[in-house]
C-alpha positions in Angstrom: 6.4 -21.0 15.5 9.6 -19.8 14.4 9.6 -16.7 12.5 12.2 -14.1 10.9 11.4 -12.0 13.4 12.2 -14.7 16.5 11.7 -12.1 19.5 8.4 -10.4 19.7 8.3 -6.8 18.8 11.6 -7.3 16.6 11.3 -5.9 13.2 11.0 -7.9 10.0 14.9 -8.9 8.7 15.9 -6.8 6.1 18.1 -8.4 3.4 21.7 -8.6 4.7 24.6 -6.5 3.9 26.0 -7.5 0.6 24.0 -10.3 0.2 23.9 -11.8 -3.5 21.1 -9.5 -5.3 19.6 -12.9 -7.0 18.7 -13.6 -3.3 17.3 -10.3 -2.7 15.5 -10.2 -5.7 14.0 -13.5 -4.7 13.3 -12.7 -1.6 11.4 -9.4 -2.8 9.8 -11.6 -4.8 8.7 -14.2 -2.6 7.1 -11.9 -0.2 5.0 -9.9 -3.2 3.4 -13.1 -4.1 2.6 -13.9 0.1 0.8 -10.1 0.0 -0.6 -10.9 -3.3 -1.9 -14.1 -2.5 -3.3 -13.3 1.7 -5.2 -10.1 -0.4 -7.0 -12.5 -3.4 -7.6 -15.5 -1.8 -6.6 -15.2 1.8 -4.6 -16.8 4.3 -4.8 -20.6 3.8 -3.8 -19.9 -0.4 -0.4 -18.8 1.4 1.3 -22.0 0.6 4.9 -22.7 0.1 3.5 -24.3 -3.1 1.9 -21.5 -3.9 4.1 -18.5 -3.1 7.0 -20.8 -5.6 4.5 -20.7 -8.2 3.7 -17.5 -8.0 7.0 -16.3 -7.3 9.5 -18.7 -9.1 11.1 -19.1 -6.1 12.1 -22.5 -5.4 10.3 -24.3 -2.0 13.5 -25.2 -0.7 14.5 -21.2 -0.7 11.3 -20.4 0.8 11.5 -23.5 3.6 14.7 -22.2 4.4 13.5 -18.2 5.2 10.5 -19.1 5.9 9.6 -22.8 8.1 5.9 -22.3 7.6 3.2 -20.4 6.5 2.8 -18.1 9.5 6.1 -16.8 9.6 5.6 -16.1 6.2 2.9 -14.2 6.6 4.2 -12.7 9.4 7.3 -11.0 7.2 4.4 -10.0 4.4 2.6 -8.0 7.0 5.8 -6.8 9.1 7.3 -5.7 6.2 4.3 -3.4 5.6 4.4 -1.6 9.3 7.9 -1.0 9.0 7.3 0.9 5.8 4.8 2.6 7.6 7.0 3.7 10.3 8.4 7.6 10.3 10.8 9.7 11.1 10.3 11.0 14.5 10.9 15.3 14.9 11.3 14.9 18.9 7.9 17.0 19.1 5.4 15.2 20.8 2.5 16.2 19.2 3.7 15.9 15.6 5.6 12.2 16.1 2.1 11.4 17.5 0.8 11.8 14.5 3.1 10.7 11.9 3.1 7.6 14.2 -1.1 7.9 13.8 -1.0 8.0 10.3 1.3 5.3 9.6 -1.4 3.2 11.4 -3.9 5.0 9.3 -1.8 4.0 6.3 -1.6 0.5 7.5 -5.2 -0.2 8.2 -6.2 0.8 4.6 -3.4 -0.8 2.6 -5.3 -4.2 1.4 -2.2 -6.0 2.6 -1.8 -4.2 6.2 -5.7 -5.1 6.8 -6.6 -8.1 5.6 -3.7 -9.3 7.2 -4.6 -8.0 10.4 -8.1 -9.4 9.8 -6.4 -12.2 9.5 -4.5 -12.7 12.4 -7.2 -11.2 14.7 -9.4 -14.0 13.5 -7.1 -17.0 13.8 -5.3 -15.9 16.8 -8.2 -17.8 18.9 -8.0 -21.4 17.4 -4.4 -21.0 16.0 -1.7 -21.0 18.6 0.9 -20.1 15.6 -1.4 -17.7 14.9 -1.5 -16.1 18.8 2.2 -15.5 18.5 2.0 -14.3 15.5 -0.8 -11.6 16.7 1.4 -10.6 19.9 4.5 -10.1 17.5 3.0 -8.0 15.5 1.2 -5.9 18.2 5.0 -5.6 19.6 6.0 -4.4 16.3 3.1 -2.3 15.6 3.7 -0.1 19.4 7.0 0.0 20.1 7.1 3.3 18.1 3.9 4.2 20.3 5.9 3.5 23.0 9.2 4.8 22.4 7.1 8.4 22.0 5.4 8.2 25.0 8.4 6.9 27.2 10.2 9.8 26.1 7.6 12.4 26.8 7.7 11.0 30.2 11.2 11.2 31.0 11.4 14.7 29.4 8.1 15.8 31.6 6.2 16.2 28.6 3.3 13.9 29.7 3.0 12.5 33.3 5.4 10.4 34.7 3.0 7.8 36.5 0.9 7.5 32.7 0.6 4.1 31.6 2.1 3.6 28.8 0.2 0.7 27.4 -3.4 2.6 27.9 -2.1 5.4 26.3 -1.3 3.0 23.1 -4.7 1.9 23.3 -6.2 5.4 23.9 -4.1 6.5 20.5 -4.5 3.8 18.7 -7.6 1.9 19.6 -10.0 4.4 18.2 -8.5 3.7 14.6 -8.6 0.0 14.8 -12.1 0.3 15.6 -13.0 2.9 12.9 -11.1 0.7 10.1 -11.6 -3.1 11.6 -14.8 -3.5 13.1 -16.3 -0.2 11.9 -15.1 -0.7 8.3 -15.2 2.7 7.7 -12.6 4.4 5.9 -11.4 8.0 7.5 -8.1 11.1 6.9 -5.8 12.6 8.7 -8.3 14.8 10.0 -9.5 11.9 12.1 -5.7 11.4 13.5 -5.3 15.2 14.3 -8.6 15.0 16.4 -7.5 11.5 18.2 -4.1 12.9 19.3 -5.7 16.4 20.0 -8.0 14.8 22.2 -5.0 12.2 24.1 -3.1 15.2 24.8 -5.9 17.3 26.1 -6.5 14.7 28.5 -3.1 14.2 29.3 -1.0 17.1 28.8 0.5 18.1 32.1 -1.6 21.3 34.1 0.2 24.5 34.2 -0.3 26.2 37.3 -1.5 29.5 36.8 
C-alpha cells in the first residue's frame, strides 16, 4: 500500500508551503467527504467515485494524493490524531494526560472510532489494511513514547521500563473502555489511569 504517510508512524502530510489554495481547498475537501462517508456508510462506500462526488473533486486529483482507498482512509483518520495531539509542558504527569485525553478525544469522535473499528476489523483479512493498522498505531504512540523516553533519560521513571508496556498500560485501558467496552467515560477516567501508571512506576524515594 502506498500511503501519504509512506513510513510508519510518520504523520499525515500537511498541505505544502504556498501551495495553490484551490488545491488546499480541495484537498480539505476531499478528505471531509472520506470522514463523512467511512462514519454513514462505512469503509467500502470510501470510493474514489464516491469521495469526487461527494467532494467535487475530480478522480484524477484524488488518484494522484491518494492511489487507493486505504491510503485514503488512512489520511481521514491520521488527520484526526494529529489534531488530537498537544502541546507537551515537560511535566510528566500532566503531558501524560493531555496525551490521555487526546486519545479520549479520538476514541469518541465518530470519525477517530469508526475508523479505528475499522481498521482493527480488516487488518486480519486485508493486508492493506495490516499496514494501515501498524501506521496508525506508530502515529497514535509516538507521543506516548517521546514522554516516556524522556522521563527515562531525565530519571523521572525507571531507566530499564519498557517503553512499549507502558503505552499499553496508558493506553490500553481506554481502548478497551471505548472499543470493546463501548462505553463512553471523562477525564476523570484519564486522571485515575495515569495516577495509577505512575504509582506503579514512579521511582522509590529512599527514606
Amino acid at each position: 500500500m502506498s500511503t501519504s504517510a509512506d513510513a510508519a508512524g510518520r504523520s499525515p502530510r500537511a498541505p505544502e508551503r504556498g501551495m495553490d489554495p484551490r488545491a488546499a481547498r480541495s484537498r480539505a475537501a476531499a478528505l471531509a467527504a472520506a470522514q463523512e462517508l467511512l462514519v454513514e456508510q462505512g469503509w467500502a462506500a470510501v470510493t474514489h467515485v464516491a469521495v469526487a462526488a461527494r467532494s467535487g473533486v475530480g478522480r484524477t486529483t484524488l488518484y494522484r494524493h491518494w492511489p487507493d482507498s486505504p491510503s485514503l482512509i488512512y489520511e481521514a483518520i491520521a488527520q484526526r490524531i494529529a489534531s488530537a495531539r498537544p502541546a507537551r509542558t515537560g511535566k510528566l504527569r500532566d503531558d501524560l494526560i493531555a496525551q490521555l485525553n487526546g486519545l479520549r478525544a479520538l476514541l469518541h469522535d465518530p470519525v477517530g472510532e469508526r475508523g479505528m473499528r475499522v481498521v482493527i476489523e480488516r487488518a486480519g483479512v486485508d493486508p492493506a489494511f495490516a499496514e494501515l493498522k501498524e501506521s496508525l498505531y506508530q502515529a497514535g504512540s509516538g507521543g506516548f513514547r517521546v514522554i516516556i523516553e524522556r522521563a527515562k533519560e531525565s530519571g523521572e521513571l525507571p531507566g530499564g521500563l519498557d517503553t512499549e508496556l507502558a503505552i499499553d498500560q496508558l493506553a490500553g485501558p481506554l481502548m478497551f473502555h471505548r472499543l470493546l467496552a463501548e462505553r463512553t467515560f471523562g477525564a476523570e477516567y484519564v486522571h485515575s489511569v495515569v495516577d495509577a501508571f505512575l504509582a506503579a512506576n514512579l521511582p522509590r524515594r529512599k527514606g
